[in-house]
DRENPA-3360 file (N, C-alpha, C; in nm, 2 decimals, always signed):
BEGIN
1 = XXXXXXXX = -4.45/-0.11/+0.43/-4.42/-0.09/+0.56/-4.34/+0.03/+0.58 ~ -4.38/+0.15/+0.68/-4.32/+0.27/+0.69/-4.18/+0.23/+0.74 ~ -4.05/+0.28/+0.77/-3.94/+0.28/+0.82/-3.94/+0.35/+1.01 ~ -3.91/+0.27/+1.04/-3.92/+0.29/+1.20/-3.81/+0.40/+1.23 ~ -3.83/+0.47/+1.33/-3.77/+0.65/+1.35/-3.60/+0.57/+1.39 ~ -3.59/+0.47/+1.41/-3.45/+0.41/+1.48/-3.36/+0.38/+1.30 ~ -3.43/+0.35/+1.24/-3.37/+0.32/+1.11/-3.29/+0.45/+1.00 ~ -3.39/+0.56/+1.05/-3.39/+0.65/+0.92/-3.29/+0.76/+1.01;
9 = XXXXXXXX = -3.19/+0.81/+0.87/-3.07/+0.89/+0.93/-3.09/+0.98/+0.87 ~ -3.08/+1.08/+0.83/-3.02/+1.22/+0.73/-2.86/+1.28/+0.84 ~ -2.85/+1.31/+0.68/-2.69/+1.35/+0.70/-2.72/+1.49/+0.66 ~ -2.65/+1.56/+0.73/-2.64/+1.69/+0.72/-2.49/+1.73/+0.64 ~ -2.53/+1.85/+0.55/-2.42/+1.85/+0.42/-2.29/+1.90/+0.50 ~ -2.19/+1.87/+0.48/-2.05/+1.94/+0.54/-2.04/+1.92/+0.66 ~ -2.14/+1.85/+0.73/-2.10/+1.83/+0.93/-2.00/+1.76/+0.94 ~ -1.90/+1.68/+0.88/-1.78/+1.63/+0.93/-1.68/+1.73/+0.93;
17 = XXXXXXXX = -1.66/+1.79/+0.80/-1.54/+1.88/+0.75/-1.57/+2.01/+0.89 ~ -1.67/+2.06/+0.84/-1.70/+2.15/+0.95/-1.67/+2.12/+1.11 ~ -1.70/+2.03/+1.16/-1.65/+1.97/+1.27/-1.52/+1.93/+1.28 ~ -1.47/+1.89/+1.20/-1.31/+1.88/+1.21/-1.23/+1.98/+1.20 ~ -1.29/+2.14/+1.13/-1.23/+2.29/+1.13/-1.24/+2.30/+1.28 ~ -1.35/+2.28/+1.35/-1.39/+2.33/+1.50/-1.31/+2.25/+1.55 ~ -1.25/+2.19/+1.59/-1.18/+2.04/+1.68/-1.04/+2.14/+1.65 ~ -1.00/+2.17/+1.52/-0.83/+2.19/+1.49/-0.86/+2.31/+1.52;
25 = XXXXXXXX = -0.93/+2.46/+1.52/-0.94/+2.54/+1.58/-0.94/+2.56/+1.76 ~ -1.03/+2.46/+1.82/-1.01/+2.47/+1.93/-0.90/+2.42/+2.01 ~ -0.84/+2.30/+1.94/-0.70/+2.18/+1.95/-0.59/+2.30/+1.91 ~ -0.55/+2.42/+1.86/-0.47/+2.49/+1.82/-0.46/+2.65/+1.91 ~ -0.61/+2.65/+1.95/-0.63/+2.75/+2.07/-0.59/+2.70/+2.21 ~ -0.60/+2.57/+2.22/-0.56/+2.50/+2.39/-0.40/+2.55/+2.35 ~ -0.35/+2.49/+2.25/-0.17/+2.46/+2.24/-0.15/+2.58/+2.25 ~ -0.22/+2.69/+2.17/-0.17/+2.85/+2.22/-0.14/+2.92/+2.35;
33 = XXXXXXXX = -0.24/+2.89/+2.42/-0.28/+2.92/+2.56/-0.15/+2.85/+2.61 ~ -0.10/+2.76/+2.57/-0.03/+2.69/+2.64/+0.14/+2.72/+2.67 ~ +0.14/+2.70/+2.52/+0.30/+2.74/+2.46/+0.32/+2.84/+2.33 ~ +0.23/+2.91/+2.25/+0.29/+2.94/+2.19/+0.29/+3.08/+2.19 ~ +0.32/+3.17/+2.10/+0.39/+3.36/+2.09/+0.29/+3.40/+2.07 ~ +0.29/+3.50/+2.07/+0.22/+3.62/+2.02/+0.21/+3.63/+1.85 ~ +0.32/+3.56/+1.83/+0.34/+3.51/+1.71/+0.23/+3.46/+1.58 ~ +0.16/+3.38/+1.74/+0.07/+3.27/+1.66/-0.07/+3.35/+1.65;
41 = XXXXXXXX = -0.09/+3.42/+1.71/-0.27/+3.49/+1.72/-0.28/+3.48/+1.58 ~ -0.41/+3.44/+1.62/-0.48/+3.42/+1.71/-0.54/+3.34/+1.81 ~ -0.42/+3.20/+1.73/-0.40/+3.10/+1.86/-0.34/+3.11/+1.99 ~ -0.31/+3.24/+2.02/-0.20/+3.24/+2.10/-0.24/+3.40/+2.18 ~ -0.26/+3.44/+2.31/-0.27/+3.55/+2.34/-0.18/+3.61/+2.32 ~ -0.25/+3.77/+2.32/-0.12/+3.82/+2.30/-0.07/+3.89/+2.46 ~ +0.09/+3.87/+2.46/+0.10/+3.88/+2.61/+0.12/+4.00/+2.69 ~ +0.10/+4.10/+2.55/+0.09/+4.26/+2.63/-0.01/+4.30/+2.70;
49 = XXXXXXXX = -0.13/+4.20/+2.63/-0.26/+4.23/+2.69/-0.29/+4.11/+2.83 ~ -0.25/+3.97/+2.79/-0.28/+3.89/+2.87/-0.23/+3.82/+2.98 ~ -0.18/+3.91/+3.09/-0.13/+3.88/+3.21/-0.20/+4.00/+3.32 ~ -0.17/+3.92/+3.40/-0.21/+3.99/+3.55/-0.13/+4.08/+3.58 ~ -0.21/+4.23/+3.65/-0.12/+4.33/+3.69/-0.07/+4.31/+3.86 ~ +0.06/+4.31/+3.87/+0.13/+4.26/+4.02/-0.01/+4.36/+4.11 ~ +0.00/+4.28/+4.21/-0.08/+4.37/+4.32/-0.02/+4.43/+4.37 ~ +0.10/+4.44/+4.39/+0.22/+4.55/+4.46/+0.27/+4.65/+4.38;
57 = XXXXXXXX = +0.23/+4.73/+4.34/+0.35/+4.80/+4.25/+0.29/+4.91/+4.19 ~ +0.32/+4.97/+4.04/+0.25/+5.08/+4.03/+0.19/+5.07/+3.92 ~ +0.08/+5.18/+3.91/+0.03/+5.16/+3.77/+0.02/+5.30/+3.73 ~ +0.07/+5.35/+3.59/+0.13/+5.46/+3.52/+0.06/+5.45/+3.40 ~ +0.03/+5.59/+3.36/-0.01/+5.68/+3.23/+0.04/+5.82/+3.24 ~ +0.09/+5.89/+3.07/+0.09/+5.97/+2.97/+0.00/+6.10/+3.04 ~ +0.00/+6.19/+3.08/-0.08/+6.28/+3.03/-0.01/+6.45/+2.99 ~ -0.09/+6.54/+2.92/-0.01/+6.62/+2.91/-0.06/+6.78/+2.98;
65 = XXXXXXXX = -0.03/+6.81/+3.03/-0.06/+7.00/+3.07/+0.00/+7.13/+2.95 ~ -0.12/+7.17/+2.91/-0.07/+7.30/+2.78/-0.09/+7.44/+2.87 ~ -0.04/+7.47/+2.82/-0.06/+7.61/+2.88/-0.06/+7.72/+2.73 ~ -0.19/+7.78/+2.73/-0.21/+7.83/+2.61/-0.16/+8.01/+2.60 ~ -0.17/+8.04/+2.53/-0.12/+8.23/+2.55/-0.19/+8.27/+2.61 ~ -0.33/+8.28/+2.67/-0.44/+8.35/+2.73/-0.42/+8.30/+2.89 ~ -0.26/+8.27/+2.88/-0.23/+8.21/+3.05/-0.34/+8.05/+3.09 ~ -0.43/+7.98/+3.01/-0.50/+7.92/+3.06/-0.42/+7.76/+3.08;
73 = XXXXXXXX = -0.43/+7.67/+3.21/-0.33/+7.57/+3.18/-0.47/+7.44/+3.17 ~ -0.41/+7.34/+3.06/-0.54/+7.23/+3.06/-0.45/+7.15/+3.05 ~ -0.52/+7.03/+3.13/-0.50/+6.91/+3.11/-0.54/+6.82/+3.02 ~ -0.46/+6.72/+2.91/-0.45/+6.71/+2.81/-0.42/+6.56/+2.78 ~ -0.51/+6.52/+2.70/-0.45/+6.37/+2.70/-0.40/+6.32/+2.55 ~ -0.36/+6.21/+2.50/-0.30/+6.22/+2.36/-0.44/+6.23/+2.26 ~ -0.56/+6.19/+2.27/-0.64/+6.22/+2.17/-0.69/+6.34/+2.13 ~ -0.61/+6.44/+2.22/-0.61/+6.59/+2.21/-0.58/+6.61/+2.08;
81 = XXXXXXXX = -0.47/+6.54/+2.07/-0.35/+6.55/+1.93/-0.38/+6.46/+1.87 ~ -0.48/+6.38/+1.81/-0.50/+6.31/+1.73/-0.43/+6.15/+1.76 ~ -0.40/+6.12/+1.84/-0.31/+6.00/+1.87/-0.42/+5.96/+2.00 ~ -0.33/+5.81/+2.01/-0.37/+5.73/+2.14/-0.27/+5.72/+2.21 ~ -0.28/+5.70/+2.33/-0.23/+5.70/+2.44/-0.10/+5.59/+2.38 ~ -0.14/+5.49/+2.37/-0.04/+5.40/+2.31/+0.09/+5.42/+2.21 ~ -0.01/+5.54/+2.12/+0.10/+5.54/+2.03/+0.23/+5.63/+2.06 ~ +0.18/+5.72/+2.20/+0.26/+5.88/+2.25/+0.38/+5.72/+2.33;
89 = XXXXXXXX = +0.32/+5.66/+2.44/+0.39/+5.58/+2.50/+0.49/+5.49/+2.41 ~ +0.47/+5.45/+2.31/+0.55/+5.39/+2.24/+0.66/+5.46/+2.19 ~ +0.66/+5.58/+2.19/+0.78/+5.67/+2.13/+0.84/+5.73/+2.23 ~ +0.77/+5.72/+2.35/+0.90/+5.78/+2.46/+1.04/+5.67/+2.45 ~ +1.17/+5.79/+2.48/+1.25/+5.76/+2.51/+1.31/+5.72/+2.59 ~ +1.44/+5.72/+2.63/+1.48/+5.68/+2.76/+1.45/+5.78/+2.84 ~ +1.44/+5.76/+2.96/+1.35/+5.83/+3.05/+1.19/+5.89/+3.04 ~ +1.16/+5.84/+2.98/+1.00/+5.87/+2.94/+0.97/+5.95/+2.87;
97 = XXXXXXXX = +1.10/+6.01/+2.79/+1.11/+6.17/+2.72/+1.07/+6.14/+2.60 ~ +1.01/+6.25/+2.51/+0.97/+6.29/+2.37/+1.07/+6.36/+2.35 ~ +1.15/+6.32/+2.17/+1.23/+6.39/+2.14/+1.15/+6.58/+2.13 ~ +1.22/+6.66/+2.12/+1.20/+6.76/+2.10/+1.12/+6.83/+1.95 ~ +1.12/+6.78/+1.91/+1.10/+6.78/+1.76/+0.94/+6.68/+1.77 ~ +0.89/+6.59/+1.81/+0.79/+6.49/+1.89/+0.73/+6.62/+1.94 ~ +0.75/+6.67/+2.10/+0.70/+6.77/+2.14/+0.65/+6.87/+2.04 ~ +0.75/+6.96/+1.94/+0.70/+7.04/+1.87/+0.57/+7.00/+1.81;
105 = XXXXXXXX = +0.59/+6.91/+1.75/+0.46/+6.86/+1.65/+0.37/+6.85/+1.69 ~ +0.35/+6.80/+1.85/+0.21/+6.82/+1.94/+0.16/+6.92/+1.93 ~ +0.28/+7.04/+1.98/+0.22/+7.17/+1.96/+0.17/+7.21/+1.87 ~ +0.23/+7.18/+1.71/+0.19/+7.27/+1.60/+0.05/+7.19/+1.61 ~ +0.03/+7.07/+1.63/-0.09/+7.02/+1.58/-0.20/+7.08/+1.63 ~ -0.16/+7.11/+1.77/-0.29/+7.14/+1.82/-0.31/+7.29/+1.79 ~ -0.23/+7.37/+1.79/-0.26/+7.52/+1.69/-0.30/+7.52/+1.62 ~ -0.28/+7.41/+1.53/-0.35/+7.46/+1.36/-0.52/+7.46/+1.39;
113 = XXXXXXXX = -0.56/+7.34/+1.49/-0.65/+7.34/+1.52/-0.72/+7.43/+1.65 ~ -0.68/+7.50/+1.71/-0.74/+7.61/+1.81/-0.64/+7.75/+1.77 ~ -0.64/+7.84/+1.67/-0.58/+7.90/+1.65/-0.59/+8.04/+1.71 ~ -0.71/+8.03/+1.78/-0.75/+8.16/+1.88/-0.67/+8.15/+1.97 ~ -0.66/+8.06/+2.07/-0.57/+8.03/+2.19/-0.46/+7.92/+2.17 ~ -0.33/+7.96/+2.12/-0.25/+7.82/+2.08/-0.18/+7.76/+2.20 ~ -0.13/+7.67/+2.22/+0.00/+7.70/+2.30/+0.12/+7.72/+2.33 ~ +0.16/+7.77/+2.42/+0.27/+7.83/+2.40/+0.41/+7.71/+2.53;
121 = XXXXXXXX = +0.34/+7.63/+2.55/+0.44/+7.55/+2.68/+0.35/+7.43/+2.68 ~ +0.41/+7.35/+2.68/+0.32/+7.16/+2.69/+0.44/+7.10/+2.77 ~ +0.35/+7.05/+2.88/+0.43/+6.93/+3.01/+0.43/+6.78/+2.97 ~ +0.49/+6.70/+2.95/+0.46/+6.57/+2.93/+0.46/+6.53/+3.07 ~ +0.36/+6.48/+3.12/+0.40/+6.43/+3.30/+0.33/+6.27/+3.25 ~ +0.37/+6.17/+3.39/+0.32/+6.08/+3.42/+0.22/+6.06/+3.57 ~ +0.12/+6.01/+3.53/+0.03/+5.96/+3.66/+0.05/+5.85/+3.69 ~ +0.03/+5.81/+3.78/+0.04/+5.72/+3.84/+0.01/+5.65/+4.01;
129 = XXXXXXXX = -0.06/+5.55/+4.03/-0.09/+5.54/+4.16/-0.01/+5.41/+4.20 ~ +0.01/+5.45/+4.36/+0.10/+5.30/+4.41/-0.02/+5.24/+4.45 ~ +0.02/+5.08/+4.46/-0.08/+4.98/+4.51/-0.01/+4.88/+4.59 ~ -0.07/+4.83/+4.69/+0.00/+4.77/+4.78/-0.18/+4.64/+4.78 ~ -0.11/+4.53/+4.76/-0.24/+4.44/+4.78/-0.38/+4.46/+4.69 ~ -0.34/+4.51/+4.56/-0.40/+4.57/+4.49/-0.48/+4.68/+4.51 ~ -0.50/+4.78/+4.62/-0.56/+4.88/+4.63/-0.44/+5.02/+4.63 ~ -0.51/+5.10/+4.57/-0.46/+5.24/+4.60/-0.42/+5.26/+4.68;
137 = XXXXXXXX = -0.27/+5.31/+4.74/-0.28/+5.38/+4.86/-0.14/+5.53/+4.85 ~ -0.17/+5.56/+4.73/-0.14/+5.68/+4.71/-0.12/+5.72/+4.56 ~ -0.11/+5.81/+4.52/-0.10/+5.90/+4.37/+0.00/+6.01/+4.39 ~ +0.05/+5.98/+4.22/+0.18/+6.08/+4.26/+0.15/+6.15/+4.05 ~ +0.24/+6.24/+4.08/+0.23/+6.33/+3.95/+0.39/+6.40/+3.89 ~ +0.41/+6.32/+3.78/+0.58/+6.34/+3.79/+0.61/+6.41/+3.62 ~ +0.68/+6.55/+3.62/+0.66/+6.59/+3.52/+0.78/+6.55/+3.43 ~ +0.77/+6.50/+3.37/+0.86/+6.44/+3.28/+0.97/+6.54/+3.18;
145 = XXXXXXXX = +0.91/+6.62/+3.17/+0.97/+6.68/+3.03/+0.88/+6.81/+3.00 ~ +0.91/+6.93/+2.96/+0.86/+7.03/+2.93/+0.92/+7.11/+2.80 ~ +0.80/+7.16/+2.68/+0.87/+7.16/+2.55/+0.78/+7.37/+2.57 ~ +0.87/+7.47/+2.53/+1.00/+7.48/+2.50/+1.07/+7.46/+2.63 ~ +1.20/+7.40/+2.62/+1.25/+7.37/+2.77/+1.29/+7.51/+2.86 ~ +1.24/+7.50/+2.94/+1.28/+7.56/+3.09/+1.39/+7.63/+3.06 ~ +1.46/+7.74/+3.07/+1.59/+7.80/+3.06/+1.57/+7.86/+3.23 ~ +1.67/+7.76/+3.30/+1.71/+7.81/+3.45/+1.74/+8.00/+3.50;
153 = XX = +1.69/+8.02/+3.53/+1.70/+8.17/+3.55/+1.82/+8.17/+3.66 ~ +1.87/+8.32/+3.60/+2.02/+8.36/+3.64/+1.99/+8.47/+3.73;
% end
């Protein structure tokens, strides 16, 4: 007598263990979400990235203006210089300043690499637009710092 389809089981190899990784993976992702650091990631967002930007307020980036010897002025962003946007922002100072010595090395970098037209003056400004109710309702352009500095005329 054949075995009737209600009788016969197969067990598939590792389905419990494997299922109980999934359960404590996703049981350890809820409690992240919930309560724990940045600490924990990947259980745990990370909270630089994972929050809502206010709908009132501003939102700001890095950019740079060079002005090369052949008088030409360009706008410049950090992957100009080999870097990310992240990494320039993370080393500003108090008031959003690059040390001086920070500044120079933008410049030397980017000469070594365009040595026909080098530059001779780099702006660090910030962009930025205001938002009211999350929409745009104006842009502004604020120069932060200029490397070699400005000597006030007499």
């Amino acid at each position: 007598m054949a075995p009737s389809l209600s009788t016969v089981t197969t067990e598939i190899p590792g389905a419990r263990w494997r299922s109980a990784v999934a359960v404590l993976v996703v049981g350890l992702t809820a409690l992240g979400a919930v309560g724990l650091t940045d600490d924990a990631w990947p259980f745990a967002p990370f909270r630089m990235f994972a929050h809502a930007v206010k709908p009132t307020g501003r939102v700001t980036k890095v950019e740079f203006l060079g002005t090369t010897e052949s008088g030409r002025e360009r706008r410049m962003d950090a992957l100009e210089f080999g870097l990310r946007r992240a990494e320039v922002e993370g080393q500003q100072g108090r008031g959003g300043r690059l040390t001086d010595e920070q500044m120079a090395a933008l410049v030397s970098s980017w000469n070594d690499r365009h040595p026909s037209d080098p530059l001779v003056e780099l702006e660090l400004r910030k962009l930025g637009k205001n938002l009211v109710d999350g929409e745009p309702v104006s842009s502004f352009t604020e120069t932060i710092q200029v490397w070699p500095e400005r000597k006030p005329s007499s």
